[in-house]
C-alpha positions, 0 to 999 in steps of 0.5 A, a space after each residue: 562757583 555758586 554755593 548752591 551746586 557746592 552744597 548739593 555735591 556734599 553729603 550731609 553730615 550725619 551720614 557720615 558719622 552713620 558711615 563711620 560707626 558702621 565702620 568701626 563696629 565692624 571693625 570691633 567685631 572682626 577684631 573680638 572674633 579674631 581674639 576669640 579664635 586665637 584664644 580658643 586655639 591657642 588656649 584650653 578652656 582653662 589657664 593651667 598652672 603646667 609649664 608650657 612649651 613652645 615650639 615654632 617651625 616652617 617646615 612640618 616635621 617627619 620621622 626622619 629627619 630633623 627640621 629646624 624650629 625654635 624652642 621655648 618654655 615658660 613657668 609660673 617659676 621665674 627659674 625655670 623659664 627657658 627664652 626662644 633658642 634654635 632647635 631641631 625636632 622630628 617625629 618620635 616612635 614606631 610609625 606604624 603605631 602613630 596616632 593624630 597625636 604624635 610624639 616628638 624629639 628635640 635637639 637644642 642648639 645647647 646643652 641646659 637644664 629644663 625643669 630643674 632636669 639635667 643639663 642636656 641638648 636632646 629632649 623627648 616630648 611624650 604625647 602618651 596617646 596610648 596611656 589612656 590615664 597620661 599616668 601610667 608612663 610617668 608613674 613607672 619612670 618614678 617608681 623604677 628610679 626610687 630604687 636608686 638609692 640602693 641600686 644605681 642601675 635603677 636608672 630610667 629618665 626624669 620627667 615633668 607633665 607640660 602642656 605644648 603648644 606647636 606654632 601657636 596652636 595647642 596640641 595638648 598635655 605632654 611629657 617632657 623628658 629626658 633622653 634615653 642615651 650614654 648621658 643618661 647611664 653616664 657611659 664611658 667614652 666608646 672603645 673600638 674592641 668588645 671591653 667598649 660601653 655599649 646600650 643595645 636595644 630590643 626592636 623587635 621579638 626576641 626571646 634571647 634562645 638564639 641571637 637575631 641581628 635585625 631584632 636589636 639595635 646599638 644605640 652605643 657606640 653609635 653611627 659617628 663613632 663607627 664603631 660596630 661589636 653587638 653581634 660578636 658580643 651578643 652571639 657570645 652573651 646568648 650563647 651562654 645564657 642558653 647552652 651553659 650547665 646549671 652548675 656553671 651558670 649558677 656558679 659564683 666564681 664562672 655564672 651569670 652574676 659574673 656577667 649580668 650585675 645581680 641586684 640589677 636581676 632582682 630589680 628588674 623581674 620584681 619591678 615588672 612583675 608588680 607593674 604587670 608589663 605586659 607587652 613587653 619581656 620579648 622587647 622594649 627593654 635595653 641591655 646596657 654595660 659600661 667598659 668592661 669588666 663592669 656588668 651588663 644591665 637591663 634597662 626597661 622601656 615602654 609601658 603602653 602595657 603596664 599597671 593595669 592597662 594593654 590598649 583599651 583592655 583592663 588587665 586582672 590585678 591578679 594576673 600572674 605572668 610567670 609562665 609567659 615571662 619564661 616562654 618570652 625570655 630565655 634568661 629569666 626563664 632560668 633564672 626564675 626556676 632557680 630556687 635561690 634567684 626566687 630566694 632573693 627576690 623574696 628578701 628584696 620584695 620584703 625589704 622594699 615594702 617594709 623600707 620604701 615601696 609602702 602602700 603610703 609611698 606608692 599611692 601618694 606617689 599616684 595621687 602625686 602624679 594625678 594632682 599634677 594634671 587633674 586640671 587638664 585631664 578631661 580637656 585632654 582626653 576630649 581632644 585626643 579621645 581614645 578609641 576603645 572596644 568591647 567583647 561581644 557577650 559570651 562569645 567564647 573567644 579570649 578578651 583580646 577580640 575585638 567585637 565593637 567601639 564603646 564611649 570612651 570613659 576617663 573615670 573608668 580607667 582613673 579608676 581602675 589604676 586607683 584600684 589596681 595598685 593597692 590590690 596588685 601590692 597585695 597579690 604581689 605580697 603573696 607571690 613574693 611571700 615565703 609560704 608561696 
C-alpha cells in the first residue's frame, strides 16, 4: 500500500493529545464533584471531636419491626471505637409526634460497652427534635442520676452526645443511650405470682383516681416471659392510694412508706418540681419494684417538657405547678397536703443545695453539657430548624394558642436555659424554704 493513503488515514498527533487532555480534565472534574458531593453529605461543615456512629441498612427501618443493619462507632479514644457487628434498628417513640428527624432503637448482636457505658445489646439513638437547646433530655439524666449516692432509686440511663451518620449520609447530632429496661433497675428475675419485679408504665392520662388498663403498659415481666399481673397489682395499688384513711395511709406501721419507698417520694416531687416538667405528672413516668417485699419506685421519663421549655413555648421560672401537680396525680396530691411529706422535702432540698446541687454543681454541669456540642449546634439546629409560634398581641387568649410562625433563634432559647436554672434554684429556695 502507498505511504501517501496510509498518512492521509491518520489523524495528526497533536489531536490526539488535545483529545486526551480533554478526557482527563473531565475526568478531574467528574471526580472532584463527586468528592465534593460525598463530603458534603457525608460531613458537616466542621470536623467534630463527638464519636460518630454508623449505621448501614438495605431495608429502611419502620416502627414496628427491626430490620437488620450494621453497627459502628469511632472515637478519637482508641478504646472507645466499636468495628462493624450485625445489628437491628427500628424507629423509636410516639408516631404520631415524628418529625423529619427520628429517633431510633438499637439491638446488637452482643452485649458490650459503648463510650465506657454499660455493657448491654439494646441501645436508644435520641434525635431530640423537640429540645429545641439538644440539652435539656441529657441535662435532666444527670442531674436526676446525682442523686445516687445517697438514693439508689435515682436511676435514669447514662448518655454520651454523638454525631450519626445513616448509610453514609449525616443525620445530625444525637444522644446514644442506654435502654430503660430490667438491666437498668438490676431486676430480679420475673415470678409468675404478685411478689414478681415488675417496671409498668404510664402510656397515657392517668391521674392514679381509678385504674385504666389500656392508660399502662408492663414492660416487666415482659411478652416472652408470659407472664401478666398489672392489673391485680394495680387496681389494688390504686385502691389504697384513693380510698384509705389518712391515719392509715400516713401510718408507719400500715401507710404509703410500707408500699412506696420514702426518700424515692421525696426525690421524685423536688426533682420535677425544680425542672419544672411540665407535660408530664399524669404520664411519661414508670413505677418499678423489685421482688416483693422491696417498694414500689417512680422512675420519670420524657422531658420535651421541662427546665424552661414546653414546644416552642418558654415557661416562667417562677412558675409554681402545685395545684396542677395534685389535680394530675392523686398520690402526690395527698402526699404534698400532708404537713410532714412537705416537712421532709424542706430538709431534703436543704440538704442538697448545701451538700451537692450548689449553684456551682449545677451550672458547670450545663456549661459541661453545652461545650460538648457547642460546635455542633448551629450546623444542627439549621438542618433540623424547629418550627415556632408567637401569640398575636393582647389577644386575650392563654399563651398556648398559636397565632403565627416566627424565625426560629437558638441563642434565645440557649439563653433563656442559662437564665432559667439559676432563677429556678431561687424561686425553689423559697418554695422549699421554712418560712414558706
Amino acid at each position: 500500500m502507498p505511504s501517501s493513503i496510509i498518512f492521509k488515514n491518520k489523524q495528526p498527533v497533536h489531536k490526539h493529545k488535545k483529545e486526551l487532555f480533554v478526557l482527563i480534565i473531565i475526568g478531574l472534574i467528574t471526580i472532584s464533584t463527586l468528592i465534593i458531593y460525598t463530603y458534603i453529605i457525608n460531613k458537616p461543615l466542621f470536623d467534630s471531636d463527638l464519636p460518630r456512629v454508623n449505621i448501614y441498612y438495605e431495608k429502611t427501618p419502620d416502627h414496628e419491626d427491626y430490620v437488620d443493619c450494621n453497627f459502628e462507632l469511632t472515637s478519637e479514644k482508641m478504646e472507645e471505637n466499636t468495628p462493624i457487628i450485625n445489628s437491628k434498628i427500628k424507629l423509636s417513640g410516639n408516631p404520631a409526634s415524628w418529625k423529619d428527624k427520628v429517633s431510633y432503637r438499637l439491638q446488637l448482636s452482643q452485649r458490650i460497652s459503648l463510650l465506657s457505658m454499660r455493657k448491654d445489646d439494646d441501645w436508644v439513638l435520641m434525635g431530640l427534635f423537640l429540645d429545641y437547646t439538644r440539652m435539656r433530655t441529657k441535662m435532666c439524666f444527670d442531674l436526676y442520676r446525682s442523686l445516687q449516692p445517697s438514693n439508689p432509686s435515682a436511676i435514669l440511663p447514662d448518655s454520651e452526645y454523638v454525631c450519626l451518620y445513616i448509610n453514609g449520609e449525616f443525620q445530625g447530632l444525637y444522644l446514644l443511650a442506654e435502654k430503660v429496661d430490667r438491666r437498668l433497675f438490676n431486676l430480679d428475675d420475673a415470678q409468675n405470682n404478685m411478689d414478681s419485679s415488675l417496671i409498668f408504665q404510664v402510656k397515657g392520662f392517668t391521674d392514679l383516681r381509678k385504674y385504666e388498663q389500656d392508660r399502662w403498659v408492663q414492660d416487666w415481666p415482659n411478652e416472652d416471659e408470659d407472664i401478666y399481673i398489672m392489673d391485680e397489682i394495680l387496681t389494688e395499688l390504686i385502691e389504697f392510694v384513693n380510698n384509705t384513711k389518712d391515719d392509715v395511709f400516713f401510718s408507719p406501721e400500715t401507710g404509703v412508706y410500707t408500699k412506696f419507698e420514702k426518700l424515692n417520694l421525696i426525690d421524685f416531687y423536688i426533682y420535677n418540681f425544680f425542672i419544672l416538667h411540665t407535660d408530664f405528672w399524669y404520664k411519661n413516668y414508670i413505677l418499678i419494684r423489685n421482688t416483693n417485699p422491696d417498694k414500689f419506685c417512680f422512675i420519670p421519663l420524657d422531658f420535651d417538657g421541662s427546665l424552661g421549655q414546653i414546644g416552642w413555648h418558654l415557661e416562667d421560672s417562677n412558675a409554681n405547678y402545685e395545684l396542677f401537680i395534685a389535680y394530675a396525680h392523686r398520690l402526690f396530691d395527698r402526699l404534698i397536703n400532708n404537713d410532714n411529706f412537705i416537712a421532709d422535702c424542706k430538709n431534703r432540698w436543704g440538704q442538697l443545695r448545701e451538700n451537692l446541687w450548689t449553684d456551682k454543681f449545677i451550672l458547670d454541669m450545663l456549661s459541661d453539657i453545652h461545650n460538648d456540642i457547642k460546635e455542633i449546634l448551629d450546623f444542627e439546629m439549621n438542618k433540623w430548624k424547629p418550627e415556632t409560634v408567637e401569640k398575636e398581641p393582647d389577644s386575650g387568649w392563654p399563651d398556648f394558642v398559636i397565632y403565627s410562625t416566627k424565625e426560629f433563634d437558638l441563642d434565645e432559647y440557649l439563653k433563656s436555659l442559662f437564665e432559667f436554672i439559676p432563677e429556678r434554684l431561687d424561686f425553689c429556695d423559697i418554695y422549699f424554704s421554712y418560712d414558706q
